[in-house]
C-alpha positions as CSV (number, residue, x, y, z in Angstrom):
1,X,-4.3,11.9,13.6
2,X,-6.4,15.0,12.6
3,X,-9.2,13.2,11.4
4,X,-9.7,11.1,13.6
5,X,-9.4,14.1,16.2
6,X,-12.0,15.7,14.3
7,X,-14.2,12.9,13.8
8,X,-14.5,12.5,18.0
9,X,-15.3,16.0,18.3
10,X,-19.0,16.5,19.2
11,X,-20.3,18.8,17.0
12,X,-19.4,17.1,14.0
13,X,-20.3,13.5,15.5
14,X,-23.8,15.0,15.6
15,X,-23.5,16.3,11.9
16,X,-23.9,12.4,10.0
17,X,-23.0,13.9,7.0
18,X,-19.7,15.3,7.8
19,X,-19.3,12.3,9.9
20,X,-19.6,9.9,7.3
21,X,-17.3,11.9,4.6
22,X,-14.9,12.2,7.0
23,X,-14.7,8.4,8.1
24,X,-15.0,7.5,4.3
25,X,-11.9,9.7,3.9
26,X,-10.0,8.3,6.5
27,X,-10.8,4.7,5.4
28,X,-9.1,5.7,1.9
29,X,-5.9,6.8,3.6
30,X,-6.1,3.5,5.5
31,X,-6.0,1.4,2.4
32,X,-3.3,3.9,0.6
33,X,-0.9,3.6,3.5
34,X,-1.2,-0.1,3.8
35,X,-0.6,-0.3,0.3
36,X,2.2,1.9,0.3
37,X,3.7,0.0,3.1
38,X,3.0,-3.3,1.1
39,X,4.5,-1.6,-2.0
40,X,7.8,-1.0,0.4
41,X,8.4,-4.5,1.5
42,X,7.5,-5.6,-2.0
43,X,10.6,-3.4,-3.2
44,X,13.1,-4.0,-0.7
45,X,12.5,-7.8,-1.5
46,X,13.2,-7.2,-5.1
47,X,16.1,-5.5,-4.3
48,X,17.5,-7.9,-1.6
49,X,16.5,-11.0,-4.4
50,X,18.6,-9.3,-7.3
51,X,21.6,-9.4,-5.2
52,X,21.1,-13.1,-4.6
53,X,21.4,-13.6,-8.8
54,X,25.0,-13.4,-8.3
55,X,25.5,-16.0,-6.1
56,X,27.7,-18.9,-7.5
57,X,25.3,-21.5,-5.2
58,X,22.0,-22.8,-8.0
59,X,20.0,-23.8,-5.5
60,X,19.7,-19.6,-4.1
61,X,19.9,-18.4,-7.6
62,X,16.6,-20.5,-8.2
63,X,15.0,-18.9,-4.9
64,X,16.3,-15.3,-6.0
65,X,14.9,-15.8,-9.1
66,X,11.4,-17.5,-7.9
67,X,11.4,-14.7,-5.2
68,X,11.7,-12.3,-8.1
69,X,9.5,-13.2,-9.9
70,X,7.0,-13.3,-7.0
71,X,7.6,-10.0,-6.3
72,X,8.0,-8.3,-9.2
73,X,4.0,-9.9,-10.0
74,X,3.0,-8.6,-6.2
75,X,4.0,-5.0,-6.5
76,X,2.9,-4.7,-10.4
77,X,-0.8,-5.5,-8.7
78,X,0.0,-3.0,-5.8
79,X,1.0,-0.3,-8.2
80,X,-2.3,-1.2,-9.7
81,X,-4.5,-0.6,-7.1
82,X,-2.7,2.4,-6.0
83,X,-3.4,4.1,-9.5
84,X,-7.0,3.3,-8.6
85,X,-7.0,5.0,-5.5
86,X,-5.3,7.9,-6.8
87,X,-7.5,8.5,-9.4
88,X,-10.8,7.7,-6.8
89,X,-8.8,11.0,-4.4
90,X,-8.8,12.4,-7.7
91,X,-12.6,12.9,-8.0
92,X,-12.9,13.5,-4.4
């Protein structure tokens, strides 16, 4: 990507400061994107768990509903900590 691009060019791998800012900005979009992507799987389990409340079988209703629960817990916390790293870009 372009920041890594930029971060193998010469002139700023011999300026540390740039250097530095720029790997400390590509670490945040690391962690945002892996979030995002957690935050995505999260929601497509939510979805795929509410359609399993209709089934007439108990036995999957309980795992829908366990599975729901789960995840509904999971991507509160990842919302969470995406809020956090917004605001942290925020200050940038």
């Amino acid at each position: 990507n372009e920041l890594t691009a930029e971060m193998s060019d010469p002139v700023v791998a011999a300026d540390y400061e740039r250097a530095s800012r720029l790997a400390m900005e590509r670490a945040g979009m690391t962690e945002v994107v892996e979030l995002f992507d957690r935050y995505t799987v999260l929601d497509a389990s939510i979805a795929s768990a509410r359609q399993l409340l209709g089934e007439s079988d108990s036995d999957m209703r309980q795992l829908a509903e366990d599975e729901l629960r789960q995840a509904e817990a999971a991507i509160g916390e990842v919302e969470r900590q995406l809020r956090i790293e917004r605001r942290g870009s925020d200050r940038a």
